[in-house]
C-alpha positions in Angstrom: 42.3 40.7 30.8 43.0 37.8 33.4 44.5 39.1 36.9 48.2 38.6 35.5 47.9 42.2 34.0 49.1 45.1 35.5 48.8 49.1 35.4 51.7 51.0 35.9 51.4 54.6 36.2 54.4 57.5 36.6 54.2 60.0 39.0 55.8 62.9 39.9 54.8 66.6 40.6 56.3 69.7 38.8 56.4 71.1 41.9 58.4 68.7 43.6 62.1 69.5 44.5 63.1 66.6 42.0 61.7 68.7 39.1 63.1 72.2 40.9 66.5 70.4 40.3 65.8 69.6 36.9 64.7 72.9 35.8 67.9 74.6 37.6 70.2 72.3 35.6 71.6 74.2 32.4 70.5 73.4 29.3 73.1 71.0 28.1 72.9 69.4 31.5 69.0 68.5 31.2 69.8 67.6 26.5 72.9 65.0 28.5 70.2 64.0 31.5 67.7 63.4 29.0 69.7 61.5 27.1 70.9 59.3 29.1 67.2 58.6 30.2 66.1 57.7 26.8 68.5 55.1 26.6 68.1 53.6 29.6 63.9 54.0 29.2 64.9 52.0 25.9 66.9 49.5 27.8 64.4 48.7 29.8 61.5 48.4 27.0 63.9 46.1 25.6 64.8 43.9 29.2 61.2 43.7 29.4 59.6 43.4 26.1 58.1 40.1 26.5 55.7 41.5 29.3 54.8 44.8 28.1 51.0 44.3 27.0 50.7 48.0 25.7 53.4 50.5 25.7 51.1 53.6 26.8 52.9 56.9 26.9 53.1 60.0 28.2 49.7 61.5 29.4 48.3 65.0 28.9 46.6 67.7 30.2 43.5 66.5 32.2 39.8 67.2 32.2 37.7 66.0 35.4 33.6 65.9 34.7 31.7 65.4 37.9 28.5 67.0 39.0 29.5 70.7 38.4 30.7 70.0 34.5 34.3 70.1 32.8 37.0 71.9 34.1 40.8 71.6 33.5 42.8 70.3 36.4 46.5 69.3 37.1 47.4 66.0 38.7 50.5 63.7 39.3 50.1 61.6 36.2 52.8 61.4 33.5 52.7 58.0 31.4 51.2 54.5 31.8 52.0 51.2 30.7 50.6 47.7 30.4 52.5 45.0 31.5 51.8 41.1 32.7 53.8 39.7 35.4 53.5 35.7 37.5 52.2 38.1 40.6 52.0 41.8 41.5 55.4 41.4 43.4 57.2 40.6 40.6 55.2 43.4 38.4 56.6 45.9 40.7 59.7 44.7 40.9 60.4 44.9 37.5 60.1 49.2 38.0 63.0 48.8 40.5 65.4 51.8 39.4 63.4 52.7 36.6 64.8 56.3 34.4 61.5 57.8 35.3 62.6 58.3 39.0 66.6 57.4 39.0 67.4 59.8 36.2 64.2 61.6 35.5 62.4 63.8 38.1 59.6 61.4 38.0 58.8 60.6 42.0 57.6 57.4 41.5 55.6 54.0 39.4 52.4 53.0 40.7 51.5 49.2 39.5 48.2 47.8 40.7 46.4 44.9 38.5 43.6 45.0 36.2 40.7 43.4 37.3 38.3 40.9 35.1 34.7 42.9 34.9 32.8 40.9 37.4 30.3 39.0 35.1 32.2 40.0 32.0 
């Protein structure tokens, strides 16, 4: 992958006041919330189809190994994407008002390039 590819990952926290307001929405609110963010998730896919490298999706539960073994642990990430974009600026800028965080309780996108493998 050549430096014009970029990670996005989508943050938020379930125990963030945006997801408190979610969960105190009533049912049919969150079924009409949620679908009005599918179609503007699809929306986007389709404004931006010619730079999405690799669709991703949501993420689930998480496993960190380090020096003490395997244990199960909760972290901020929800979904990735690939995308390529002329510079990072304009990689981020295409997350501008994305559903995740302007209709879903997501917090935030996170968009930092992939590297070549030095050597590779």
């Amino acid at each position: 992958m050549s430096t014009d590819t970029y990670l996005a990952v989508f943050l938020g926290s379930k125990t963030s006041p945006k997801w408190a307001a979610w969960n105190a929405l009533s049912e049919a609110e969150r079924k009409a919330k949620e679908q009005e963010g599918i179609a503007a998730w699809k929306g986007w896919v389709e404004k931006h189809q010619g730079a999405i490298q690799a669709m991703g999706g949501p993420l689930g539960k998480t496993k960190q190994v380090d020096g003490k073994g395997v244990a199960d642990i909760a972290n901020e990430m929800g979904a990735f994407t690939v995308i390529r974009a002329a510079s990072h600026e304009a990689a981020a800028k295409m997350f501008e008002n994305h559903p995740h965080f302007a209709i879903f309780p997501g917090e935030r996108v996170e968009i930092m390039p992939v590297l070549p493998i030095p050597g590779g």
